[in-house]
C-alpha positions in Angstrom: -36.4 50.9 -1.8 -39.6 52.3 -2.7 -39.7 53.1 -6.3 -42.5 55.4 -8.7 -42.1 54.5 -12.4 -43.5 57.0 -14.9 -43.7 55.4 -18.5 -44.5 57.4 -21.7 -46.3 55.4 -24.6 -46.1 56.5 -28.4 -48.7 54.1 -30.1 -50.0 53.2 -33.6 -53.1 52.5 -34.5 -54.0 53.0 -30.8 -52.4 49.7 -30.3 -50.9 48.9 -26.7 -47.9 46.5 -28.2 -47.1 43.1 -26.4 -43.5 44.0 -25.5 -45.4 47.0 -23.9 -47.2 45.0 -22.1 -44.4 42.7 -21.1 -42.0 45.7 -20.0 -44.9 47.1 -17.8 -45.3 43.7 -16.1 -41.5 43.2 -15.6 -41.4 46.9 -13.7 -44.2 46.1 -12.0 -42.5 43.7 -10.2 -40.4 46.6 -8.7 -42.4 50.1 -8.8 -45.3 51.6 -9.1 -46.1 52.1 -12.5 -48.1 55.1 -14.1 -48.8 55.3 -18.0 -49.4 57.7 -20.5 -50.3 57.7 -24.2 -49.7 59.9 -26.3 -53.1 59.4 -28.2 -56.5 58.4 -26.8 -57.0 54.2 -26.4 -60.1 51.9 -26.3 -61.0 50.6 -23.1 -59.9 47.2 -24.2 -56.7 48.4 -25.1 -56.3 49.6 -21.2 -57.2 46.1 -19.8 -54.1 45.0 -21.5 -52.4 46.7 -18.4 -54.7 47.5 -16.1 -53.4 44.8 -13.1 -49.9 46.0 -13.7 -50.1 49.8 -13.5 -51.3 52.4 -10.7 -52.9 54.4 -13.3 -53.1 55.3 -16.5 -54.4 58.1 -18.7 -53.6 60.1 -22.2 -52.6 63.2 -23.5 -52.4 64.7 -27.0 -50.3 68.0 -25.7 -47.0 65.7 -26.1 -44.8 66.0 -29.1 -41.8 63.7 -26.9 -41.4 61.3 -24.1 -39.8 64.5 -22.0 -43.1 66.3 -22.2 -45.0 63.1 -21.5 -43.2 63.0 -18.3 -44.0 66.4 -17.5 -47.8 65.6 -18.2 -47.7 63.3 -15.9 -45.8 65.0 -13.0 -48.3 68.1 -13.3 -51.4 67.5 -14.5 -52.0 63.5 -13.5 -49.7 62.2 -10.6 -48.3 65.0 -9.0 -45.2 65.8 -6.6 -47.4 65.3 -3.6 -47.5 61.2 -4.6 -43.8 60.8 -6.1 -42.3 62.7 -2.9 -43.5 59.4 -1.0 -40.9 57.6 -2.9 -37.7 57.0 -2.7 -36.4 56.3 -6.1 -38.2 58.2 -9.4 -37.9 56.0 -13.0 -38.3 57.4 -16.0 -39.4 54.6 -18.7 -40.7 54.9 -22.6 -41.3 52.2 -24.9 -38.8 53.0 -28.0 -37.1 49.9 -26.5 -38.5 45.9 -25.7 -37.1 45.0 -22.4 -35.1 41.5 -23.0 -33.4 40.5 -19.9 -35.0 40.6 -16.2 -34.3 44.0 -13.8 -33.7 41.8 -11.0 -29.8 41.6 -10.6 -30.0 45.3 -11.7 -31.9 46.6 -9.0 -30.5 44.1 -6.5 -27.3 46.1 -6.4 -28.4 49.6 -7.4 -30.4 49.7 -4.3 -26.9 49.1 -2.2 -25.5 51.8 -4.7 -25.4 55.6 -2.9 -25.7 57.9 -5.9 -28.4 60.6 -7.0 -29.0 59.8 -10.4 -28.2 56.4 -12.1 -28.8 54.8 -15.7 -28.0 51.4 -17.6 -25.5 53.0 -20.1 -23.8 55.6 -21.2 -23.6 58.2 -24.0 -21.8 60.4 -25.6 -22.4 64.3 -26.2 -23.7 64.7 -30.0 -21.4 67.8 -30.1 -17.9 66.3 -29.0 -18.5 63.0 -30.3 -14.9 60.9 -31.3 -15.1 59.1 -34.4 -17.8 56.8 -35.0 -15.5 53.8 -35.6 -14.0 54.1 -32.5 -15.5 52.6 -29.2 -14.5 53.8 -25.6 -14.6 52.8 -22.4 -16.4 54.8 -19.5 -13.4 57.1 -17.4 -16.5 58.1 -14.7 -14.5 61.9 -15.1 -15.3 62.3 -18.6 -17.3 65.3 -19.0 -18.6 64.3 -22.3 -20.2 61.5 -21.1 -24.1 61.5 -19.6 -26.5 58.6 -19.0 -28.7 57.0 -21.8 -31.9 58.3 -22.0 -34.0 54.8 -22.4 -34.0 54.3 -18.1 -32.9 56.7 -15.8 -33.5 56.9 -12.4 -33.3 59.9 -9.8 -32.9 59.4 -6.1 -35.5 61.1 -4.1 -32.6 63.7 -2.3 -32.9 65.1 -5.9 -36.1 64.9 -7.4 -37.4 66.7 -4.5 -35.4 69.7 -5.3 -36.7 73.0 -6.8 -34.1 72.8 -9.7 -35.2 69.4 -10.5 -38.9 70.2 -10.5 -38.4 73.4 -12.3 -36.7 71.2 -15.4 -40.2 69.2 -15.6 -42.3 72.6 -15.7 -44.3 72.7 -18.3 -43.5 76.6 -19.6 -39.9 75.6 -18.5 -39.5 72.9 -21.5 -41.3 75.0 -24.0 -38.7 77.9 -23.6 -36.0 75.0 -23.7 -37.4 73.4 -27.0 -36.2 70.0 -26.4 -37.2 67.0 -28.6 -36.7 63.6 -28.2 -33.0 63.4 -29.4 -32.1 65.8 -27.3 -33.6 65.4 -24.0 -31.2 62.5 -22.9 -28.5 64.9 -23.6 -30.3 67.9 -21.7 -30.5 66.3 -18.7 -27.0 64.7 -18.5 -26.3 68.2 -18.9 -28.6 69.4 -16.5 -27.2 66.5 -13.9 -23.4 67.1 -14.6 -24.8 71.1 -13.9 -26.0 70.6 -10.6 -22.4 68.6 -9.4 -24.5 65.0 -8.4 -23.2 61.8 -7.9 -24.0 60.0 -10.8 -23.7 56.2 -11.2 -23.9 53.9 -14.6 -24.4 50.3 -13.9 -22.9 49.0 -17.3 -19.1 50.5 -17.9 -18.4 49.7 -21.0 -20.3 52.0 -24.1 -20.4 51.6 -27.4 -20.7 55.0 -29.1 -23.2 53.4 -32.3 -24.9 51.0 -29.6 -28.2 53.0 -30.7 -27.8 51.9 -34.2 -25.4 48.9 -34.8 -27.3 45.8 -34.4 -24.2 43.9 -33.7 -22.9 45.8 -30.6 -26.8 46.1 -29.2 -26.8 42.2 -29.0 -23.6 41.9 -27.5 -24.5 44.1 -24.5 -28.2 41.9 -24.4 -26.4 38.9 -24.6 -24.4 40.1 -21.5 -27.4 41.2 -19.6 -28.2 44.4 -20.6 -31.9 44.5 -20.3 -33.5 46.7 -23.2 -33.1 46.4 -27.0 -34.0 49.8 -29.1 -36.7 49.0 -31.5 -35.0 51.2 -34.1 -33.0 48.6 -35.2 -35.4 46.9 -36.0 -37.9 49.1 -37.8 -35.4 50.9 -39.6 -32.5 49.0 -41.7 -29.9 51.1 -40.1 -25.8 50.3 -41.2 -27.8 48.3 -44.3 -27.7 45.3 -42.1 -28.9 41.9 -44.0 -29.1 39.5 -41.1 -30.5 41.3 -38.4 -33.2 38.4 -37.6 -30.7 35.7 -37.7 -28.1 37.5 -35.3 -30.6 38.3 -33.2 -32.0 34.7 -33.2 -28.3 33.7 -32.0 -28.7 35.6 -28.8 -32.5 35.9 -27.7 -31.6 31.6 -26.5 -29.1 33.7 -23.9 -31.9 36.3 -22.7 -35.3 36.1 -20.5 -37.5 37.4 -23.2 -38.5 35.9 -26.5 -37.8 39.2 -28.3 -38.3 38.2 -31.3 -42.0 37.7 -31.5 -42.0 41.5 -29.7 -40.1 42.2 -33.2 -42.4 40.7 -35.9 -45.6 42.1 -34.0 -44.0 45.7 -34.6 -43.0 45.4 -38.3 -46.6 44.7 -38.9 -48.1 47.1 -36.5 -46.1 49.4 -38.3 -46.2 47.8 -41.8 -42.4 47.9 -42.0 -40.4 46.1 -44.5 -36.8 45.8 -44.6 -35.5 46.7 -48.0 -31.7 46.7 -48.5 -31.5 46.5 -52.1 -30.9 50.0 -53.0 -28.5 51.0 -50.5 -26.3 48.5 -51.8 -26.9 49.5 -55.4 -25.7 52.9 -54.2 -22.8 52.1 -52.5 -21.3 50.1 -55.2 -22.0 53.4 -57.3 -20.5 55.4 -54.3 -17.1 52.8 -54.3 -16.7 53.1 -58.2 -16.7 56.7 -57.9 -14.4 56.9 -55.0 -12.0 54.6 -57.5 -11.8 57.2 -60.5 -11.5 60.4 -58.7 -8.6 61.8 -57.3 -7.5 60.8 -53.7 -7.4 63.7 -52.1 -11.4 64.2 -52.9 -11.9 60.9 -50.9 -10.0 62.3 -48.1 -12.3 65.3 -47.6 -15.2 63.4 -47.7 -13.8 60.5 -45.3 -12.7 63.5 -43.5 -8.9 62.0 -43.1 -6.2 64.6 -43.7 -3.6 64.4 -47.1 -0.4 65.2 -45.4 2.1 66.8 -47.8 4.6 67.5 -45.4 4.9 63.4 -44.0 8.0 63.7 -45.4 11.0 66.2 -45.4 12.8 64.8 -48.7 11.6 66.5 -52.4 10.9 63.4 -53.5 8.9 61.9 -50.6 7.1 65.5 -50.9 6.5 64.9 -54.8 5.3 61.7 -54.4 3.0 61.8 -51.6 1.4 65.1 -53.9 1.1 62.9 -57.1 -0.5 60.6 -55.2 -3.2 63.3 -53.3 -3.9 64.4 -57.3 -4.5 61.1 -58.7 -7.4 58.5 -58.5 -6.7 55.1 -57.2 -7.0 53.7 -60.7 -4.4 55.2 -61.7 -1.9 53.6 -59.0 -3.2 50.5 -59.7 -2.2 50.7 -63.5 0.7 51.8 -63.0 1.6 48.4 -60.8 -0.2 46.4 -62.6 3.2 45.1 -64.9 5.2 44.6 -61.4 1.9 42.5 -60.1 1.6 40.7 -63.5 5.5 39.6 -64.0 4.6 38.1 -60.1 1.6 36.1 -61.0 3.5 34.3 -64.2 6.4 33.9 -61.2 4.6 31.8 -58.5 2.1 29.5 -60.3 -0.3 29.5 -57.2 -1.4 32.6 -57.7 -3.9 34.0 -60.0 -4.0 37.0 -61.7 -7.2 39.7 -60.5 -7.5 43.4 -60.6 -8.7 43.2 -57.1 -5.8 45.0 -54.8 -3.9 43.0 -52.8 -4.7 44.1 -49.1 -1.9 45.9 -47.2 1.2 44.4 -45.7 1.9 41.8 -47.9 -1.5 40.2 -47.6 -3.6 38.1 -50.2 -7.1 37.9 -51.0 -8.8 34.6 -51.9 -9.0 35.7 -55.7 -5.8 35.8 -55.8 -4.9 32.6 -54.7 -5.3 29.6 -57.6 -8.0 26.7 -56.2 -8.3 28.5 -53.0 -12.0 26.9 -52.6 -11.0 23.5 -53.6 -7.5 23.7 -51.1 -10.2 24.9 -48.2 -12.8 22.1 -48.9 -9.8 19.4 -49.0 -8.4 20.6 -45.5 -12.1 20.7 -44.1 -12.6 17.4 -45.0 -9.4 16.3 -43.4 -10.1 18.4 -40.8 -13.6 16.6 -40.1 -12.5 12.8 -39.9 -11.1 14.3 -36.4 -13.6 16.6 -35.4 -14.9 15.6 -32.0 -17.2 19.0 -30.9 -14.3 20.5 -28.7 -12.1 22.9 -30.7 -8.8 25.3 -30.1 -8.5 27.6 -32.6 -4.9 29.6 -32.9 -5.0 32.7 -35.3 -1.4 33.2 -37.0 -0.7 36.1 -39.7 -1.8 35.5 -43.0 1.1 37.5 -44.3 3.9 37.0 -47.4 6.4 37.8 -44.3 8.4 36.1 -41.4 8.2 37.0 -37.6 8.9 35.2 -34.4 5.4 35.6 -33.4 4.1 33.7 -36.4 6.5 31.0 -35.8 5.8 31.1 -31.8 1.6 30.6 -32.8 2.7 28.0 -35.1 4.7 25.8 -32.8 2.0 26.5 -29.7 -0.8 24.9 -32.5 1.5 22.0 -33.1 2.2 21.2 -29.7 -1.6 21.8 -28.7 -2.4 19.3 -31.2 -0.1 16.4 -29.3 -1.0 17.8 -25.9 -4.8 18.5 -26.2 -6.8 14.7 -25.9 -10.3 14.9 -27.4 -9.5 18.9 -28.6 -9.6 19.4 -32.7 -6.6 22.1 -32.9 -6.7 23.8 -35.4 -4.7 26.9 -36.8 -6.5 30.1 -38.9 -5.5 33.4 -40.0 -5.7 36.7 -39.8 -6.8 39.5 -40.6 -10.2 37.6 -41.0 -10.8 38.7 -45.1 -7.3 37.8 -46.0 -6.6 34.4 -47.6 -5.1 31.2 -45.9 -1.5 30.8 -48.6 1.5 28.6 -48.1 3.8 30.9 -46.4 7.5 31.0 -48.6 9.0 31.0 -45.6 8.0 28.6 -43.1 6.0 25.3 -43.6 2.9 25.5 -40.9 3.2 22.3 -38.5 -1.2 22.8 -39.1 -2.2 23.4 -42.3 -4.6 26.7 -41.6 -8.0 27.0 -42.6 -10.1 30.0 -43.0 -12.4 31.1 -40.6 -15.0 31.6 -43.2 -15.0 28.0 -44.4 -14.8 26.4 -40.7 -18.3 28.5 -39.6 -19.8 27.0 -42.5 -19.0 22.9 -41.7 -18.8 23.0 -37.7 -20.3 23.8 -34.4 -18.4 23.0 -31.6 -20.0 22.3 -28.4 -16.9 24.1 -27.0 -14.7 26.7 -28.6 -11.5 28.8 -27.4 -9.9 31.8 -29.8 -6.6 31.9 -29.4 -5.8 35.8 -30.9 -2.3 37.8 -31.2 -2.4 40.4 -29.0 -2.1 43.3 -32.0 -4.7 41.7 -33.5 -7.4 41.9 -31.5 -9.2 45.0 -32.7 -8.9 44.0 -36.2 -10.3 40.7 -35.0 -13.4 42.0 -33.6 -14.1 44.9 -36.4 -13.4 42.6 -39.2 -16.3 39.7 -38.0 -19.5 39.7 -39.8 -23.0 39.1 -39.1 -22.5 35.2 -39.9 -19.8 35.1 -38.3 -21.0 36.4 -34.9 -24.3 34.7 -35.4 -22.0 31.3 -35.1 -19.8 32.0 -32.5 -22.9 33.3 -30.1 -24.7 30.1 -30.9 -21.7 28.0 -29.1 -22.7 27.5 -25.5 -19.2 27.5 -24.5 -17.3 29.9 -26.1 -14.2 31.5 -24.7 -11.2 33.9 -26.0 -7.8 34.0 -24.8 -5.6 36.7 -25.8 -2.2 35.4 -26.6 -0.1 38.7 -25.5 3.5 37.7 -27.1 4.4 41.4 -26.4 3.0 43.7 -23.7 3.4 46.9 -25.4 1.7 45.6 -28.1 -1.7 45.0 -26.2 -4.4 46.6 -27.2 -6.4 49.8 -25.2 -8.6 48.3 -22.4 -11.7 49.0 -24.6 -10.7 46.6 -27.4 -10.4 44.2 -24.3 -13.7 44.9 -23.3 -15.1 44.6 -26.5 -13.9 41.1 -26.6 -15.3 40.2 -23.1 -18.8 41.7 -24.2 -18.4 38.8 -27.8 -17.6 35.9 -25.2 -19.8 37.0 -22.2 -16.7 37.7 -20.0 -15.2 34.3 -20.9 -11.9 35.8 -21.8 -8.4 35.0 -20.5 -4.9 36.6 -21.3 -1.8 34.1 -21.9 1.8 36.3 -21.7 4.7 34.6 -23.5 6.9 36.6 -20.8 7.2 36.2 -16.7 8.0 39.8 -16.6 4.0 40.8 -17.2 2.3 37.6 -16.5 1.5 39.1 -12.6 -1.4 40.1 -10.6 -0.8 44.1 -11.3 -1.6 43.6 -14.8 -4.5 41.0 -14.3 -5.9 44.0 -12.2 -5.0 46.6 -15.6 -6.5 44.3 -17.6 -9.1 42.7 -15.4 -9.0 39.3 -16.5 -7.2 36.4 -15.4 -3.4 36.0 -16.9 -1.4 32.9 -17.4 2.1 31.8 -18.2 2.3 30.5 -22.0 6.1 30.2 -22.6 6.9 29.7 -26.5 8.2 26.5 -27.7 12.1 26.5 -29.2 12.3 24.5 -32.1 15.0 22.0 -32.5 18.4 23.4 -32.7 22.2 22.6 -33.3 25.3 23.6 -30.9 27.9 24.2 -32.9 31.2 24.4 -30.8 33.9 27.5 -31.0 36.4 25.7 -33.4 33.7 25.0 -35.9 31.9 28.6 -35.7 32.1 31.7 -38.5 33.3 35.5 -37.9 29.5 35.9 -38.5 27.6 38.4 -36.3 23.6 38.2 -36.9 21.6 41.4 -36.9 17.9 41.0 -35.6 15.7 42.7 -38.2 14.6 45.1 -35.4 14.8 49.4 -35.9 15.4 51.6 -33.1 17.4 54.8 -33.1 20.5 53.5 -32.2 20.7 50.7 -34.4 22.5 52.2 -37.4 25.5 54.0 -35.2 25.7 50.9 -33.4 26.2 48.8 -37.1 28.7 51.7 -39.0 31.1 51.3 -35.6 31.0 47.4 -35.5 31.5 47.5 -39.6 34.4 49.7 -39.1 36.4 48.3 -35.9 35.6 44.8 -36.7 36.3 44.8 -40.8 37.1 40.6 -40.5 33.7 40.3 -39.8 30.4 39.5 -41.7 27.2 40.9 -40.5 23.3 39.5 -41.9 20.6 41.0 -41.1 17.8 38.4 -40.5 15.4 39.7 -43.1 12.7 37.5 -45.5 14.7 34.2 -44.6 13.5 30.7 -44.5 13.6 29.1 -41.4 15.8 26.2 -41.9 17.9 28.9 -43.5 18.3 30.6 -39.8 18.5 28.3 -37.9 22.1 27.4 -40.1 22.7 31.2 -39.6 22.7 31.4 -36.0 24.2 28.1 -35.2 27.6 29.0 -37.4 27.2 32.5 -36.2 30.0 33.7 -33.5 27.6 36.4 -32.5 23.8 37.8 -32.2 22.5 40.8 -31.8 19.1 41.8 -31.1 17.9 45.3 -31.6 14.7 44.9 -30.3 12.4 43.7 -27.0 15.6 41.9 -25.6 14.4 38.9 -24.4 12.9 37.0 -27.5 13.7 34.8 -30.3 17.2 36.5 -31.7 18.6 36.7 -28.1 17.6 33.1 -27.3 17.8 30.7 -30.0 21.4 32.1 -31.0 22.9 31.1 -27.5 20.7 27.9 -27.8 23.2 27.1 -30.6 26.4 27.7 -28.5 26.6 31.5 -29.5 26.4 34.3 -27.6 23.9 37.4 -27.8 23.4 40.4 -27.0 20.9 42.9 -26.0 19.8 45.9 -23.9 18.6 44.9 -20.4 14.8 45.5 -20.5 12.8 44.5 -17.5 9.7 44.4 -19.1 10.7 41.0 -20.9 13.9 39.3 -18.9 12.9 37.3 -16.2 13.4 38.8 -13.1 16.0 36.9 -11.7 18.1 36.3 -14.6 21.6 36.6 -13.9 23.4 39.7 -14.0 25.5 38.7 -17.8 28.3 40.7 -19.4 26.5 40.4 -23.0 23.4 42.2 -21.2 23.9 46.0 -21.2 22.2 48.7 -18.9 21.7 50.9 -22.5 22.4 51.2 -25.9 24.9 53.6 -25.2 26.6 51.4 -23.0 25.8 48.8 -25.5 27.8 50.8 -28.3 31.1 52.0 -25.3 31.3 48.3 -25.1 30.2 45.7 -27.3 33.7 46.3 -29.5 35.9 45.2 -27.0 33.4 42.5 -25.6 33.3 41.0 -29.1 37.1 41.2 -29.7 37.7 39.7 -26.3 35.5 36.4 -26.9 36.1 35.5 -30.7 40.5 36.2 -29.3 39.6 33.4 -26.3 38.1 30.0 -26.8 37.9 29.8 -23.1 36.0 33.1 -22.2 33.6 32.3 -25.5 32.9 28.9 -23.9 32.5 30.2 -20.6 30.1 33.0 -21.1 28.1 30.9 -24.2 27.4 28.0 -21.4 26.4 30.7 -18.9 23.9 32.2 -21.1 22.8 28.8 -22.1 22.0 28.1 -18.7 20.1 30.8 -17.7 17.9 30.5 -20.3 16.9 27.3 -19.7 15.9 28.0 -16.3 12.9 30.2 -18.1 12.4 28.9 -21.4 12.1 25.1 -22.2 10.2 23.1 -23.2 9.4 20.8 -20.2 7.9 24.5 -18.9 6.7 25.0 -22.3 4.6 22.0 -22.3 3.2 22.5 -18.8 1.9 26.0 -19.4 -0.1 24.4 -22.5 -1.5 21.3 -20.4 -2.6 24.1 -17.6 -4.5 25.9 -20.7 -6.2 22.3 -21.7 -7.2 21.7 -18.9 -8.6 25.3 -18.3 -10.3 24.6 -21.1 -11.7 21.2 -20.7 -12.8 22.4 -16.9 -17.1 23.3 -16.6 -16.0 26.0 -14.6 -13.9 29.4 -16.2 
């Protein structure tokens, strides 16, 4: 496909700049290239690029790159030269080409489309939150194409309303500036109803300013790099150098020598130091005023009405009226009496993060217990790690005990692998959890970056925690993982409906370039239909069942166990079985230790869980010779699972029934026995650990295999 190229130049110092040059030579290789300056240039300046352009002239009656285009069209090359072509490119040099246009045009040419960019972009006016990333629905009307490349198929550039745009009298009425025109003429394409294509999907809203997300698209191939990041210390960004020196070994261009010649062309210096000193001020302030003031400007809304109760109403108002100073005075006795409790922990005025979390100040020798499991950790070390993120929580959950057992099982599985188990979210501290002993003593993520670097790495991440996962990594931290040659991610989905949006999954293909797999704990989602909704492979990774005891019918309690799980139904379902059944005890399984539970279900007569169906309260109770039950949900059970009495079609048929069901098993040894061995069996056709084990030597050897 014949292609024209018309690229605007803004120089200083009438100064052709090498990555100028280098991104002229590079399109050369694929158009025709015509060049305009926005100021006058010596003739030595012109050699620079004479072999790699057509022509070349200046102008000083452009104020943007739009007009610079129209300069050229009217007054220089003309319609009568660019009508010869089949594909128009519009080109300016506010970015340094990093990556080759080869693959790029090798498959846009096969592409039919009438206008088509790198990237896409947002509409200033209906732009989503800037914390929030999204991924390209090709029907949003929002969206247009970035205005760094665009190219126009000659079926539309030869049209009067295209040519009109570019008039010169045209754009002076229209008063568009260089922030704008990008916008303008996504408008002016969405206008005229063409087929637009963009050959990267995935967009990040701030990828104009966030250093970070600009080198993750670079590092995945996208070709240009905007020099603002670089020349102005946007998002107060310490380390740009040293993240960008983590990806310019994965790109074609040695950027950052294109960098350093335009700090000093334009006698920039990046200065950081006062921003911080003003937002320290800005976080003290936001501390000793009242709440609701740090709403408005955060623009996040103080709901009064969350709650219908007087009290909830009252308290949610005190709360809005008061600073956060305040609150934390006011708990400081409850958080004080705790510290003088639990002698590992040291008393800070630094708020504990939420959910039962800890920071590292508030943990007693937290450096010293970090160093001493590095330096365990290293007598091992062998270059090939596994890395399984659990919940650094004060707080039990059979998906913390699931990533616990996986680690430990890794570790006896995985030959010339150093497993090793972390936490998150990433800023909370690694602490002994009260509940649970960890089979692998975790170690923070912070620490391990500072002692290691793996020739290959896999990130093993909870499902929900993805997004924290990604927003929560730092420039050091990212700077690390992108200097591992083989780095990978597998998302370890222990719950389907707690996957995160598509995006998020996106997001994390774009950290590991595409290296990214999805392990499901269940059969149920572990097909091909959600390998294409996700659009990544997916694998079977069936949890480990710890050790358990069967406790036969003679020796078992009138105990029925309640999972800790809330769902509408739940509390109707308990005030019926309190009432009909009065001989019985119920527990609710709620802050217990493990070893503690395991007692509980195994003398237990009964289970109930109230939640997914298929997990950890259904199946380790039954395990123990008890029987369970649960709503049928075909999300989780195995398909073929055996149609079972304890398994109910709802929970209202769950609450019509489960009276009579119970009254009729604890009455008869036999149909207990009976229905308790039946339910044992069917679950070990699914879950055990013979299956168990193989689904962890397929992911080693995924692993440990040169090809993903």
């Amino acid at each position: 496909m014949e292609k024209i190229c018309l690229f605007a130049g803004h120089n200083y110092d009438k100064v052709i700049s090498t990555y100028v040059v280098d991104y002229i030579i590079e399109m050369a290789n694929y158009a025709d290239v015509y060049y305009i300056s926005d100021i006058e240039l010596p003739e030595s300046e012109l050699l620079k690029i004479k072999s790699y352009v057509k022509n070349s002239w200046f102008s000083n009656n452009q104020d943007n790159f739009i007009e610079a285009y129209s300069e050229l069209i009217e007054n220089y090359v003309g319609w009568d030269i660019i009508s010869k072509y089949e594909e128009l490119i519009l080109l300016n040099d506010s970015c340094i080409c990093v990556n080759s246009f080869k693959s790029i045009f090798s498959k846009m040419d096969s592409i039919h489309t009438d206008v088509w960019g790198l990237l896409p972009s947002k509409i200033k006016e209906k732009q989503i939150s800037n914390e929030q990333k999204s991924y390209l629905d090709d029907k949003d009307p929002d969206l247009y194409l970035d205005a760094c490349f665009l190219a126009i198929r000659s079926e539309f550039f030869n049209t009067l309303e295209f040519r009109n745009f570019f008039c010169p009298d045209m754009l002076k009425n229209n008063q568009i500036n260089n922030d704008d025109y990008g916008k303008e003429l996504g408008l002016f394409f969405l206008k005229n109803k063409l087929k637009i294509y963009c050959y990267f999907k995935l967009f990040y809203l701030n990828s104009a300013s966030s250093v970070a997300e600009a080198l993750m698209l670079i590092k995945n191939g996208f070709p240009l790099l905007k020099i603002d990041n670089f020349v102005e210390n946007i998002e107060n960004i310490n380390e740009v150098d040293n993240l960008s020196i983590s990806c310019e070994k994965f790109c074609d261009y040695p950027y950052l020598s294109y960098i350093y010649n335009i700090r000093r062309e334009r006698n920039v210096v990046i200065d950081s130091s006062k921003l911080t000193k003003y937002n320290k001020i800005f976080e003290i302030i936001k501390y000793v005023i009242p709440t609701f003031i740090n709403d408005l400007f955060s623009f996040k809304k103080t709901n009064l009405n969350e709650k219908k109760h007087s009290k909830s109403f009252l308290k949610t108002l005190i709360k809005a009226l008061t600073p956060q100073a305040l609150h934390d005075v006011v708990k400081m006795p409850k958080i004080l009496l705790k510290t003088i409790n639990n002698k590992k922990l040291r008393f800070t005025f630094k708020k504990r993060p939420s959910k039962l979390g800890y920071y590292p100040s508030h943990i007693k020798n937290y450096d010293i217990i970090q160093k001493k499991r590095l330096c365990e950790l290293l007598n091992n070390y062998n270059g090939n790690v596994v890395i399984f993120f659990n919940i650094m929580r004060e707080s039990i959950s059979g998906g913390m005990l699931s990533i616990d057992r996986l680690a430990k099982n890794a570790s006896e599985i995985m030959k010339d692998v150093t497993v090793i188990q972390s936490g998150l979210p990433l800023n909370n501290a690694i602490f002994d959890n009260p509940y649970f002993d960890y089979a692998i003593p975790p170690i923070s993520f912070k620490y391990l970056i500072k002692e290691i670097l793996p020739n290959k790495l896999l990130l093993n991440i909870p499902e929900y925690f993805l997004k924290d996962f990604i927003s929560d990594l730092t420039n050091e931290e990212l700077i690390w993982l992108w200097s591992i040659s083989d780095f990978r991610i597998n998302i370890l989905n222990q719950s389907d409906e707690l996957m995160p949006p598509l995006y998020n999954i996106e997001e994390a293909k774009f950290i590991c370039s595409n290296k990214l797999t999805i392990t499901a704990a269940h059969q149920r989602y572990c097909v091909r239909e959600k390998e294409i909704e996700y659009k990544c492979p997916i694998y079977l990774l069936t949890p480990f069942i710890p050790k358990l005891h069967i406790t036969p019918f003679n020796k078992k309690q009138k105990i029925i166990v309640l999972s800790p799980d809330i769902n509408q139904y739940k509390n109707s379902i308990v005030h019926l079985l309190m009432k009909e059944l009065p001989d019985f005890k119920f527990v609710t399984i709620s802050k217990m230790k493990v070893e503690d539970y395991k007692k509980l279900i195994s003398k237990a007569m009964f289970a109930i869980t109230f939640g997914e169906g298929y997990d950890g309260y259904f199946i380790e109770p039954v395990l123990c010779g008890s029987i369970s039950f649960a709503v049928y949900n075909n999300l989780y059970f195995p398909k073929d699972i055996c149609k079972l009495d304890t398994l109910y079609s709802s929970w209202i048929d769950l609450e019509k029934n489960i009276v009579n069901d119970i009254k009729k098993y604890s009455s008869d040894p036999n149909e207990y026995n009976a229905i308790s061995k039946l339910l044992r069996n069917e679950i070990n056709k699914f879950t055990n650990t013979d299956l168990a084990i193989k689904n962890l030597e397929d992911l080693y050897e995924r692993f440990m295999s040169p090809l993903y």
